[in-house]
C-alpha positions as CSV (number, residue, x, y, z in Angstrom):
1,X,0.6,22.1,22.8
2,X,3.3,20.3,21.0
3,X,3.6,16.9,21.3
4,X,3.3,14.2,19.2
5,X,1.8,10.5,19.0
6,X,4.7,9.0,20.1
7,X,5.1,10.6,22.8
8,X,1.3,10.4,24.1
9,X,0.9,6.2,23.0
10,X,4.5,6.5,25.4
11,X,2.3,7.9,28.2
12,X,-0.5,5.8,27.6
13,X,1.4,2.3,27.2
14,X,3.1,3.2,30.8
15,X,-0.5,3.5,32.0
16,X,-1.2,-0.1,30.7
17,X,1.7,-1.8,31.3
18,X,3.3,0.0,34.7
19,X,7.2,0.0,33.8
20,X,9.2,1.8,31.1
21,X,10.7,-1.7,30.2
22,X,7.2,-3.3,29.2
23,X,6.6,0.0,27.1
24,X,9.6,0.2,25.6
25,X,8.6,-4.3,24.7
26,X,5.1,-3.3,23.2
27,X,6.2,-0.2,21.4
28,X,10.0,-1.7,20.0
29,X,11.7,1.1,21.5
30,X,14.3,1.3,24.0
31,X,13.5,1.6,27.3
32,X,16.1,5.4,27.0
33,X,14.0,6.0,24.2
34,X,10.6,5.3,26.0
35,X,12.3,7.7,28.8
36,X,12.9,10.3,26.2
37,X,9.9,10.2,24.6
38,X,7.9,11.2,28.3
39,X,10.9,13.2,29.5
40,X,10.0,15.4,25.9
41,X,5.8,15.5,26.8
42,X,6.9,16.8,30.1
43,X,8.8,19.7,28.6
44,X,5.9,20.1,26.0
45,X,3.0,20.4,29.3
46,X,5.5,22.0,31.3
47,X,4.2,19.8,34.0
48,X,5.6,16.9,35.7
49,X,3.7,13.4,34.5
50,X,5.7,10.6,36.5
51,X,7.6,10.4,39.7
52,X,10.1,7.9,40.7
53,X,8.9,5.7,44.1
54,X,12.1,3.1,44.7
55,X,12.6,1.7,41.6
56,X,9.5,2.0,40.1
57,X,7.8,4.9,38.2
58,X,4.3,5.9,38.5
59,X,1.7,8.6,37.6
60,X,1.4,12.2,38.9
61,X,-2.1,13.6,38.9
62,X,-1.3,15.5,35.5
63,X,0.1,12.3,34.2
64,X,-3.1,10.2,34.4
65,X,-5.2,13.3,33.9
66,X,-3.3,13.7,30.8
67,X,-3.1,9.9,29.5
68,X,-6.8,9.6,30.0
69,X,-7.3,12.0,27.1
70,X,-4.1,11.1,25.4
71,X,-5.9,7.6,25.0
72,X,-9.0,9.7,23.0
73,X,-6.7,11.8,21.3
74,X,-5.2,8.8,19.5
75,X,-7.9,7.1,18.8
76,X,-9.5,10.0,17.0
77,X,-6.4,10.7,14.9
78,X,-6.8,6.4,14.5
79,X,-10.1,7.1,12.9
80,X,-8.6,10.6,11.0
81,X,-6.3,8.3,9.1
82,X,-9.5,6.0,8.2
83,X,-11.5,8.9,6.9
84,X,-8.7,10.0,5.1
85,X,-8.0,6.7,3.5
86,X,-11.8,6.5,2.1
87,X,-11.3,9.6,0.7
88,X,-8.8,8.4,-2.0
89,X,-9.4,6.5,-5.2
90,X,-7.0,3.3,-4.7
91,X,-5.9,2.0,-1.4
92,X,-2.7,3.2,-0.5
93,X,-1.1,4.0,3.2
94,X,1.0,2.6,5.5
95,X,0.2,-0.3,7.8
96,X,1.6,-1.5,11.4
97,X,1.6,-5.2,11.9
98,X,2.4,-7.3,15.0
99,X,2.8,-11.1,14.3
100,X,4.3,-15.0,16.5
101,X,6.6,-16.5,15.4
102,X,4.7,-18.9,12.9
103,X,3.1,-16.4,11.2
104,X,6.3,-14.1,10.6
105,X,7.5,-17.7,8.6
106,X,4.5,-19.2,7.0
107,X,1.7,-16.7,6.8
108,X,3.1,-13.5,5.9
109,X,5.2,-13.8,3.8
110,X,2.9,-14.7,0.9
111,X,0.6,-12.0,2.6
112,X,3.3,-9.6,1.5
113,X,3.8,-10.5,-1.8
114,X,-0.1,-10.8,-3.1
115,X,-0.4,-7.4,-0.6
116,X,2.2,-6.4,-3.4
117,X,0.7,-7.5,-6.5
118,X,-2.9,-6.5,-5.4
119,X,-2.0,-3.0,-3.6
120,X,1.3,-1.8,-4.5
121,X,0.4,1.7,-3.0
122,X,0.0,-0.1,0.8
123,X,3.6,-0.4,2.7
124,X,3.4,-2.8,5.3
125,X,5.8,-2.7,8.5
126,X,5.6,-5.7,11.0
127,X,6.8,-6.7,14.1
128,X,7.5,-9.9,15.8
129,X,6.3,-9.9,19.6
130,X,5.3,-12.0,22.0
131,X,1.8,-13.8,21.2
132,X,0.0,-12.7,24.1
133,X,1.2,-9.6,23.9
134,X,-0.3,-9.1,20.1
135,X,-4.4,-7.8,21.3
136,X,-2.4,-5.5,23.8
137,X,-0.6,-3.9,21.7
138,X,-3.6,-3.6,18.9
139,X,-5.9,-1.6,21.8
140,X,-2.6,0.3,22.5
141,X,-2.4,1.4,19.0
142,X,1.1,0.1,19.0
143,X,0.1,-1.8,15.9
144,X,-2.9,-1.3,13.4
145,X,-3.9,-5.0,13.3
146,X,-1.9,-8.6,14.5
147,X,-1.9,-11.7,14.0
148,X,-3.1,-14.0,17.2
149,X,-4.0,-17.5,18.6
150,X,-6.5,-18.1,20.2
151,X,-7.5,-21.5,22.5
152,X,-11.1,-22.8,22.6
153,X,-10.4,-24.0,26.4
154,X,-9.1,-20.5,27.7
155,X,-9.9,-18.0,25.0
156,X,-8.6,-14.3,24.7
157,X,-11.1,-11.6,26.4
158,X,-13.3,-10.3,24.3
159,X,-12.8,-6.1,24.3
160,X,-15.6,-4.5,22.7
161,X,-12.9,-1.9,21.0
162,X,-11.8,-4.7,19.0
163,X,-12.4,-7.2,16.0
164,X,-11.0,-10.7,16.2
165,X,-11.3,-12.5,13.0
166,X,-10.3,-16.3,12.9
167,X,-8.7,-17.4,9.9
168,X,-7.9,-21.0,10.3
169,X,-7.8,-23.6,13.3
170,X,-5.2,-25.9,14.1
171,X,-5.7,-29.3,15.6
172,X,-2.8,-30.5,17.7
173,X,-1.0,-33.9,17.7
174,X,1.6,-35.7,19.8
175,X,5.4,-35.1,19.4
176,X,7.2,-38.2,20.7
177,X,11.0,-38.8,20.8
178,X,11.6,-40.9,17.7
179,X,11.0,-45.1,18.5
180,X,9.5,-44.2,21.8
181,X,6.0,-45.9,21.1
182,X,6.9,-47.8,18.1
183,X,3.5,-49.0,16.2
184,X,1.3,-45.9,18.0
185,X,0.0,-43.7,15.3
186,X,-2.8,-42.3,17.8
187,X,-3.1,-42.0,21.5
188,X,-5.0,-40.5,24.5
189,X,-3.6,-37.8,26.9
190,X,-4.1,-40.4,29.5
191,X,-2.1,-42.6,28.5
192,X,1.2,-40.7,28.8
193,X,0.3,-39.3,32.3
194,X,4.0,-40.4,33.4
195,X,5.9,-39.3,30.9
196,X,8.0,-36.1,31.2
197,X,6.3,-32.4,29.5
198,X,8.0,-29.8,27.1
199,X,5.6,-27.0,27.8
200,X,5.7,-23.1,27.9
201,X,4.7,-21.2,31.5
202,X,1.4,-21.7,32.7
203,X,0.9,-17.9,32.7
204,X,0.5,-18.2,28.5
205,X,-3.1,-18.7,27.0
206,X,-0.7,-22.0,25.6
207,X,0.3,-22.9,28.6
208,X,-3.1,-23.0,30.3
209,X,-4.6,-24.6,27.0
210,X,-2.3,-27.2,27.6
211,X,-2.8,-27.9,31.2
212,X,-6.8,-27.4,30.9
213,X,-6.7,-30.6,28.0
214,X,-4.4,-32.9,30.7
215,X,-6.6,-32.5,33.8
216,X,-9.7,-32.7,31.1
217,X,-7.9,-36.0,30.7
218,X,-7.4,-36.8,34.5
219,X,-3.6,-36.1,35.2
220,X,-1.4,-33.0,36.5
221,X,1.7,-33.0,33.8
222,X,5.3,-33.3,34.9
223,X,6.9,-30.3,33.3
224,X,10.4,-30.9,33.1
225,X,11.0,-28.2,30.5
226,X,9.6,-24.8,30.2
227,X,10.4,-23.6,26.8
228,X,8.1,-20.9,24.4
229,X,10.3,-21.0,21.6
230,X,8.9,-24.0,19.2
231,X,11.9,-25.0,17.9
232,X,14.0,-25.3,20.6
233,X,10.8,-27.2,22.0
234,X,11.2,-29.2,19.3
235,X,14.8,-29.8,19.5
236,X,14.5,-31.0,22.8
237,X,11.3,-33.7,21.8
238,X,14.7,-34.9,19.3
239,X,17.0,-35.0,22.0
240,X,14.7,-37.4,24.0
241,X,14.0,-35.6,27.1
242,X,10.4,-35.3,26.7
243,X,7.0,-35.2,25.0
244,X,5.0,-32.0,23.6
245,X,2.1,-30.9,21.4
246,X,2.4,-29.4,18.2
247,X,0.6,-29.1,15.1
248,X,1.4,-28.6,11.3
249,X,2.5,-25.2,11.5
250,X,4.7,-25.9,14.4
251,X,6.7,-28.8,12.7
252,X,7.7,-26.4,9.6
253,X,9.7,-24.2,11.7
254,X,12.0,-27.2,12.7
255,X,12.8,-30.5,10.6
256,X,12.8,-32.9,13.3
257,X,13.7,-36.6,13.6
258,X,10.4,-37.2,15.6
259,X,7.3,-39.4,15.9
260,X,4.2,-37.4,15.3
261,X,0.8,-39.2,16.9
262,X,-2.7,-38.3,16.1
263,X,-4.2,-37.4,19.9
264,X,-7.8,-38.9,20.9
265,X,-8.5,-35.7,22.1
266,X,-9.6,-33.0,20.4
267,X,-7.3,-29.7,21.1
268,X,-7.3,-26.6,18.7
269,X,-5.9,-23.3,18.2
270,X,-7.2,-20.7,16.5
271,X,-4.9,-18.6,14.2
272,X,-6.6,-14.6,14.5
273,X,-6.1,-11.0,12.8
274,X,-7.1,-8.6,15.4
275,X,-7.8,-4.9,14.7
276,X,-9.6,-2.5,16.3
277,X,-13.4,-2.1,15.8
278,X,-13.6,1.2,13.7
279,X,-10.8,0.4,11.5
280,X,-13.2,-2.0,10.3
281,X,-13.6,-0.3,6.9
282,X,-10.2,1.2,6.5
283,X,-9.5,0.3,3.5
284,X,-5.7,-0.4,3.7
285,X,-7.0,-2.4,7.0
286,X,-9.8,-4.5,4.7
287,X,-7.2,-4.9,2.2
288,X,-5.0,-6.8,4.7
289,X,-7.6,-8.9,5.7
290,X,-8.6,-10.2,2.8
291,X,-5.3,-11.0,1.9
292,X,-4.4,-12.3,5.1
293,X,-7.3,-15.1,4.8
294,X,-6.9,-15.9,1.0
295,X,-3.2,-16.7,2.7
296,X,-4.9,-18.9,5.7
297,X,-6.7,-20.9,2.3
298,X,-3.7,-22.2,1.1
299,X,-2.2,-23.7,5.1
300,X,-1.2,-26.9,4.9
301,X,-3.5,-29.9,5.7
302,X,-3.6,-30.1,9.2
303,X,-4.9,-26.1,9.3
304,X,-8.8,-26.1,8.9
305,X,-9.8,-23.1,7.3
306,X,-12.0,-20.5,8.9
């Protein structure tokens, strides 16, 4: 039949993810486009794949008979492109990357330009997505690798399809309006129990980090301010209004007029690639890797190398 890959990952993505507005999210398309792209498999089978119930969409019988092979049929053209890739006598291709915030500033951009010097046959594309969405989109084939973080105290699931790869770890520190504990250059958890949080939602592996180190520490924080962007966070530890974590990384996004305190407490992220497990030895794949981590060695201080 013809149809094509984006049409299928379409299919399979609305199988993951439910709505055509998360799909059209993981894959950067619209969600007309994600519409278009189904609307176009469904003139290619002939066969109806979705129906409308109120205002949500969901699977006909040929739909999820359908994406259940659609999800092998991608992944076998996945590990075409790897054969094809060993096959040639310099690494060369095109590679899909999904990346946070931090890592779209301080990670790859050096990536790009050794990737560059090293490889100049490999064209890297990358996309900026949420960071729990990064191992989602990796299974979904939506990218070919990402970068991640991931938290010692409520660590990503571990899918046997895929390869997480820590680079570097992160300890975090204390970010303190400025002159609001003059003379503290360290402190416990504990001992700002009262003070008011600048945290992200509890439904993010950050969030939960987070909140798993307080009640470690023997206190429920008072989240007055639910921010995921880091700078604004930041902005708002300037402004006064309350306290957050943050570590090196973090405070390069965002010149801030803030005290930053060493914590007691030990609290760590982990800065990841993720790829899937038989793109393992695709070369343009390996080649990313390595670069990616020869990157992670030159993080500032505060990033421990993996």
């Amino acid at each position: 039949m013809d149809w094509t890959s984006a049409q299928l990952r379409s299919l399979v993505e609305l199988t993951r993810r439910g709505t055509i507005t998360a799909v059209a999210e993981a894959l950067g398309y619209t969600p007309g486009g994600v519409s278009q792209q189904i609307a176009a498999l469904e003139k290619a089978t002939g066969m109806q794949l979705l129906r409308r119930v109120g205002r949500r969409v969901e699977l006909t019988d040929a739909g999820a008979t359908l994406a259940l092979h659609a999800e092998r049929i991608l992944t076998t053209e996945a590990e075409a492109v790897e054969a094809l890739e060993r096959t040639r006598n310099e690494v060369s291709g095109t590679l899909r990357i999904g990346l946070f915030a931090t890592a779209a500033a301080e990670i790859l951009p050096p990536a790009l330009q050794q990737v560059r010097a090293k490889h100049p046959g490999v064209t890297v594309r990358s996309r900026d997505m949420d960071v729990d969405e990064v191992y989602d989109a990796v299974a979904g084939g939506a990218v070919d690798l990402a970068l991640g973080l991931d938290y010692p105290d409520v660590p990503i699931p571990r899918d046997p399809s895929l390869r997480v790869t820590e680079l570097s770890r992160e300890r975090f520190s204390l970010a303190v309006p400025a002159g609001a504990m003059p003379g503290r250059r360290r402190i416990s958890l504990a001992d700002i129990r009262d003070r008011g949080w600048i945290l992200p939602s509890v439904g993010s592996y950050y969030g939960r980090a987070v909140l798993t180190a307080c009640r470690r520490a023997g206190f429920e924080p008072q989240v007055l301010h639910e921010v995921t962007d880091t700078a604004a966070t930041l902005a708002l530890v300037e402004a006064g209004v309350g306290v957050s974590v943050v570590t090196e990384l973090m405070l390069r996004l965002r010149p801030s007029r803030i005290d930053v305190l060493e914590l007691q407490e030990v609290m760590e992220r982990h800065i990841v690639v993720v790829f899937r497990s038989f793109a393992e030895h695709r070369p343009t794949v390996a080649a990313l890797v390595d670069v990616l981590r020869t990157s992670a060695d030159r993080l500032p201080p505060g990033a421990a190398k993996a």
